[in-house]
C-alpha positions as CSV (number, residue, x, y, z in Angstrom):
1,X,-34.2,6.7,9.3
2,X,-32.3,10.0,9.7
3,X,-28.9,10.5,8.8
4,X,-26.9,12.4,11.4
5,X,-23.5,13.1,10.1
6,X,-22.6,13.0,6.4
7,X,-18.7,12.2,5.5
8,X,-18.2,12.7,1.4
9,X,-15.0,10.3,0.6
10,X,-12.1,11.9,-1.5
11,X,-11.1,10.3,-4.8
12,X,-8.2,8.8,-2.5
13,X,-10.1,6.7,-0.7
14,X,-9.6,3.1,-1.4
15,X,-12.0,-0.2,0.0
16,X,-10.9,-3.3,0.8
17,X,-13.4,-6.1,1.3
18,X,-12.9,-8.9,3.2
19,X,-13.7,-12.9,1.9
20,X,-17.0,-14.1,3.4
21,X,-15.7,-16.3,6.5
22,X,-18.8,-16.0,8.7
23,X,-16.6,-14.5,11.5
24,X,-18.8,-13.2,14.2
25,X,-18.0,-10.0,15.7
26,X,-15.6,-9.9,18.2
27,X,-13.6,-12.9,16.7
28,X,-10.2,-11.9,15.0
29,X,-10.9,-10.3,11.6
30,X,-9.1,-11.8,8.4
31,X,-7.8,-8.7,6.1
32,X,-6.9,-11.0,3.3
33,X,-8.1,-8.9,0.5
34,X,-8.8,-9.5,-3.5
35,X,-10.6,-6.1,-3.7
36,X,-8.2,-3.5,-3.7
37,X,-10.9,-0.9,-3.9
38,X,-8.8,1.4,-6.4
39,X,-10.3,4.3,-8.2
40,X,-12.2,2.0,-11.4
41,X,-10.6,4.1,-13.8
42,X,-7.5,4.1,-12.3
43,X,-7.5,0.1,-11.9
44,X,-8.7,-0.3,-15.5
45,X,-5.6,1.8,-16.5
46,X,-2.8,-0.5,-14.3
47,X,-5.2,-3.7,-15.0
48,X,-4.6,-3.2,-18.5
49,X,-0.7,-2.2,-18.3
50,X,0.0,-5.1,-16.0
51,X,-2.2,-7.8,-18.5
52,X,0.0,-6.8,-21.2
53,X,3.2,-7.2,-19.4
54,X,1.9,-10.0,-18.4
55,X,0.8,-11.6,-22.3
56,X,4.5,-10.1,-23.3
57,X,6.1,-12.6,-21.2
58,X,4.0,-15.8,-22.0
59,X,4.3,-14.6,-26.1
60,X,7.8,-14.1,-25.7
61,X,8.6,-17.3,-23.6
62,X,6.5,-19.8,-25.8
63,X,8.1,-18.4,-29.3
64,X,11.7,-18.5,-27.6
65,X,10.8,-22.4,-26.7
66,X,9.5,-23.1,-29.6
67,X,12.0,-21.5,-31.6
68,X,14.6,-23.4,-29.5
69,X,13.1,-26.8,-30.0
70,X,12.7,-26.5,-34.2
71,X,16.4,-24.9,-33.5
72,X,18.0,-28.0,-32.0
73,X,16.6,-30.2,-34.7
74,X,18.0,-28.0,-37.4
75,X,21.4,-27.4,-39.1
76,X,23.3,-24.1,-37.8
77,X,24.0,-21.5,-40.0
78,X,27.8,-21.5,-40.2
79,X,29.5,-18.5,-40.7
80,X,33.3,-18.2,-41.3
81,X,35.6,-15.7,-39.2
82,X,38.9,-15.4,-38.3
83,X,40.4,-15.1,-34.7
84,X,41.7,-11.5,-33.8
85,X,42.5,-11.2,-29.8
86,X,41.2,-12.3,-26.6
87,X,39.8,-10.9,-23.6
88,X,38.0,-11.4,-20.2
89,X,35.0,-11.7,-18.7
90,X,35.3,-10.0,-15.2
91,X,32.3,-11.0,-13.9
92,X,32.8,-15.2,-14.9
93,X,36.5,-15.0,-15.4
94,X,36.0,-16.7,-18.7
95,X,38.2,-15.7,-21.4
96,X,36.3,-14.8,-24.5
97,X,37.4,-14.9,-28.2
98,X,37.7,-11.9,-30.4
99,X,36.2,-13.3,-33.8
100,X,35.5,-11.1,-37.3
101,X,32.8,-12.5,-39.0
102,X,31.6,-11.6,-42.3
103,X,28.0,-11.9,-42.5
104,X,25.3,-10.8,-44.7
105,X,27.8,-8.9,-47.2
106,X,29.7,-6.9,-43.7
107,X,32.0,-7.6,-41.4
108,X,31.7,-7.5,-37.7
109,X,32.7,-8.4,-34.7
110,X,31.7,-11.0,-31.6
111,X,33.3,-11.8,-28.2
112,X,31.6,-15.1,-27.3
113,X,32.9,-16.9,-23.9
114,X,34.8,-19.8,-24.0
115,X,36.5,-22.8,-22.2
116,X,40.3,-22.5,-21.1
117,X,41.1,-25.3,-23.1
118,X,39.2,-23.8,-26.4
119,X,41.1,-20.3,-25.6
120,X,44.1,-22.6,-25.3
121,X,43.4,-24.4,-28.9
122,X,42.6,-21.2,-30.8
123,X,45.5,-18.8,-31.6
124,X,45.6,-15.0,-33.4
125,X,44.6,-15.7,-36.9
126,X,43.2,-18.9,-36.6
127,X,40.5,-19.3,-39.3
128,X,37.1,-20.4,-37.6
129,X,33.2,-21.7,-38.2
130,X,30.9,-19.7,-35.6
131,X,27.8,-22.2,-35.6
132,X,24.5,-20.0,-35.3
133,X,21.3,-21.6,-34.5
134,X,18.4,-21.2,-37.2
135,X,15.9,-19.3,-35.8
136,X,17.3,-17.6,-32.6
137,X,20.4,-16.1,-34.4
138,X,22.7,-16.9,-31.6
139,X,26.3,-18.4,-31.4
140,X,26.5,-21.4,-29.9
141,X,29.4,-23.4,-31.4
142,X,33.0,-22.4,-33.0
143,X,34.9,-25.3,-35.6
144,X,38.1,-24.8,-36.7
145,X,41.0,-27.6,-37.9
146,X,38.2,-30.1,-38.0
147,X,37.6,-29.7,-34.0
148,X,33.9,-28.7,-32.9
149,X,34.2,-26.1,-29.4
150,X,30.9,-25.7,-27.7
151,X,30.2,-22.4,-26.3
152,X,29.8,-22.3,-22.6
153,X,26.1,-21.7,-21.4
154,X,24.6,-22.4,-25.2
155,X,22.9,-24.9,-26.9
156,X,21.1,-25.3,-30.2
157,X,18.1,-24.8,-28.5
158,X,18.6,-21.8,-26.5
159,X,17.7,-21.7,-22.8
160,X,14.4,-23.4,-22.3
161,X,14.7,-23.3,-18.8
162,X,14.5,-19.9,-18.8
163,X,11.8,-19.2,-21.6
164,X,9.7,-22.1,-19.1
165,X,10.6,-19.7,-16.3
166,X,9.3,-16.5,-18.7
167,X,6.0,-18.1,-19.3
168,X,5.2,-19.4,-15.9
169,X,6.1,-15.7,-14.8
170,X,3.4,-14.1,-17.5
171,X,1.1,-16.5,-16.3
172,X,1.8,-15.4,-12.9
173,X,1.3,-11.8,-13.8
174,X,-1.1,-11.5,-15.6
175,X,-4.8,-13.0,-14.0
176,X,-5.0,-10.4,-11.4
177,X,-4.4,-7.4,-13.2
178,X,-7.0,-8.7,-15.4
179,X,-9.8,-9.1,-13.0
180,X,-8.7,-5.2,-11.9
181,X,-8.9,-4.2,-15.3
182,X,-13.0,-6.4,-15.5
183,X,-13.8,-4.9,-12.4
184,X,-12.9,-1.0,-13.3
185,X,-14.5,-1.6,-16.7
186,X,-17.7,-2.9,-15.0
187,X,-18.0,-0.2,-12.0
188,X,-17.1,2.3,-15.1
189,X,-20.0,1.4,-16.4
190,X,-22.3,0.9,-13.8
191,X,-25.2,3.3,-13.1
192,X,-24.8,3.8,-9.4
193,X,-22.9,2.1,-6.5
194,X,-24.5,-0.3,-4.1
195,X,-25.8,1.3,-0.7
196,X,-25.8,-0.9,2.3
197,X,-26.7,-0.1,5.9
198,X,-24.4,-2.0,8.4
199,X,-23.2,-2.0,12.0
200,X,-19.5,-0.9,13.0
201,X,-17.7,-4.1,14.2
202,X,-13.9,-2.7,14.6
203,X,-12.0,0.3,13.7
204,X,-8.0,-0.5,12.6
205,X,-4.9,1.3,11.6
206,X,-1.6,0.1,11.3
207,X,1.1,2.1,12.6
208,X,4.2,2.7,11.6
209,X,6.8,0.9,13.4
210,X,10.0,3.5,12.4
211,X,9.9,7.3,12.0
212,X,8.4,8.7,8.5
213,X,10.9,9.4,5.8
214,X,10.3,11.2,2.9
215,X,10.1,10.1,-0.6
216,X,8.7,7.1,-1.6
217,X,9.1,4.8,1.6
218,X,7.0,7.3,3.4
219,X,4.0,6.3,0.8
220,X,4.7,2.8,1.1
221,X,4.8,2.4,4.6
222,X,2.4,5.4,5.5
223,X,-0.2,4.3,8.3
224,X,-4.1,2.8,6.4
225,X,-7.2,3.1,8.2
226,X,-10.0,0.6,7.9
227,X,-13.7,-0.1,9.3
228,X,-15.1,-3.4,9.5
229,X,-18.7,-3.8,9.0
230,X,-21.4,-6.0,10.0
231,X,-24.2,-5.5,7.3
232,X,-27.8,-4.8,8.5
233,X,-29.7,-5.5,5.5
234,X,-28.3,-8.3,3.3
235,X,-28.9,-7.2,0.5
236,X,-25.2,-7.4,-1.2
237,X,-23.6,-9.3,1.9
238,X,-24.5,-11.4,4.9
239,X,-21.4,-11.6,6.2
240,X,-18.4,-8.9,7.8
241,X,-16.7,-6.7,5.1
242,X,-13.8,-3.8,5.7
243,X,-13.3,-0.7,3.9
244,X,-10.0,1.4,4.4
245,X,-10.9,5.2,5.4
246,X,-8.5,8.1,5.7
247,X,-7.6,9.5,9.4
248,X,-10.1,11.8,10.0
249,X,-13.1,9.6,9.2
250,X,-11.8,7.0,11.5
251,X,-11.3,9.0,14.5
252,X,-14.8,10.3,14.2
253,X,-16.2,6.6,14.1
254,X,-17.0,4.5,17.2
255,X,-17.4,0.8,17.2
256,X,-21.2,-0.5,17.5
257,X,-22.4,2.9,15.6
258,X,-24.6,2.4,12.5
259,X,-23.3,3.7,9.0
260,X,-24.0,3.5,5.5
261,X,-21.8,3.5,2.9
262,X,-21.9,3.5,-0.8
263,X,-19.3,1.6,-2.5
264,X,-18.4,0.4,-6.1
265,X,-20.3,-2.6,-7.2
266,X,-16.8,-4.9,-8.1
267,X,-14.0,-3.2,-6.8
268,X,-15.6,-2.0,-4.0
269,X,-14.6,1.8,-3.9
270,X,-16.0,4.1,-1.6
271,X,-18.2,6.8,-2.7
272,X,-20.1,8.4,0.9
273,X,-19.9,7.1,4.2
274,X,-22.3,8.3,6.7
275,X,-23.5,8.2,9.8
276,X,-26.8,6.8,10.6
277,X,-29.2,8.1,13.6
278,X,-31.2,4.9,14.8
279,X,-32.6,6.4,18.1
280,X,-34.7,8.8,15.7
281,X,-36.1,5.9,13.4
């Protein structure tokens, strides 16, 4: 077997494999991708950046909730202040209480959000117990004249709606990244990439529907190339696979024509595409 035409891929080039639906050629082709076929090193850099995130938010959500929980079966700290002004909250229209505190040996200041009726029951040097929770460190409660004012939007537990919502978000985030960061680790590490011989079953591109702008729309929406192949020896697949090519490779491929292509074991990154002679074999 002679090669013909030899096409070296740039270190842009990304591959994009298809799941194994035993489409025939001909039918419509599935894109649906898990493969991004990213440089492995760069993939193992955003794989690992994106885990982390991802781990921040589970760590952060499940200590928040379980903070909130001990919280709301523990006694506040209470610490006394005394009532200076009031103000509002533009974006709720809630008026919130000017308070002093003196904590930990100095004084400072807090404007939590109230109720009309608490701004109504609290007046300019009114002497008053902010009500903090134990392990959050957040106001959630003001006493004063043997009356108990819950703060709008608090409790003793915090917001465990929203440290739920923090976790499920982590957990969300963070699988893929980590199979990008396995996958550039292992094709990091690999000795070679796999070579597989295979037919052309369709060339596509997606066009731009609205005229290029610069800046970073035009990278987003810039037009992809891909080839979809039929593998002649199944060595690594027996079933259709696509790889996305840059402009001038695809306009210099024709469906039916026989290639072979050397690609990254896991993320499936293209290293050499060429063009295979079989009238000389």
């Amino acid at each position: 077997m002679n090669l013909r035409t030899g096409h070296p891929v740039t270190n842009d080039k990304k591959a994009l494999l298809l799941g194994g639906n035993g489409q025939k050629p001909g039918s419509t082709i599935s894109r649906w991708r898990w493969r991004p076929g990213m440089k492995p090193r760069f993939a193992l850099t955003i794989g690992v950046l994106f885990s982390v995130v991802g781990l921040l938010f589970v760590v952060i959500g499940l200590i928040s909730l379980i903070a909130g929980i001990q919280d709301s079966n523990s006694a506040p700290i209470q610490v006394p202040g005394i009532v200076t002004g009031y103000t509002t909250n533009y974006l709720d229209s809630l008026p919130q209480v000017i308070i002093r505190v003196e904590k930990a040996n100095s004084t400072t200041t807090i404007s939590p959000a109230v109720t009309q009726v608490t701004a109504r029951s609290l007046h300019r040097g009114d002497h008053v117990i902010v009500d903090y929770s134990q392990r959050l460190h957040f106001p959630y409660a003001l006493e004063s004249g043997g009356q108990r004012y819950l703060l709008p939007g608090t409790s003793s537990s915090g917001n465990p709606f929203g440290s739920a919502a923090l976790v499920l978000l982590g957990l969300v985030i963070f699988p893929y990244p980590a199979f990008l960061a396995f996958w550039g680790w292992r094709d990091l590490h690999a000795q070679s990439g796999n070579t597989m011989t295979a037919r052309i079953v369709d060339l596509h591109s997606s066009k731009q529907a609205r005229t290029p702008q610069p800046g970073i729309t035009s990278r987003v929406f810039r037009t992809s190339y891909s080839v979809t192949l039929e593998p002649i020896d199944a060595s690594f697949f027996r079933d259709i696979v696509t790889f996305s090519i840059k402009e001038d490779m695809h306009l210099s491929l024709r469906e039916r024509a026989v290639v072979q292509i050397t690609y990254s074991p896991n993320l499936h990154y293209v290293y050499a595409l060429k063009l295979v002679d079989v009238g000389s074999k």
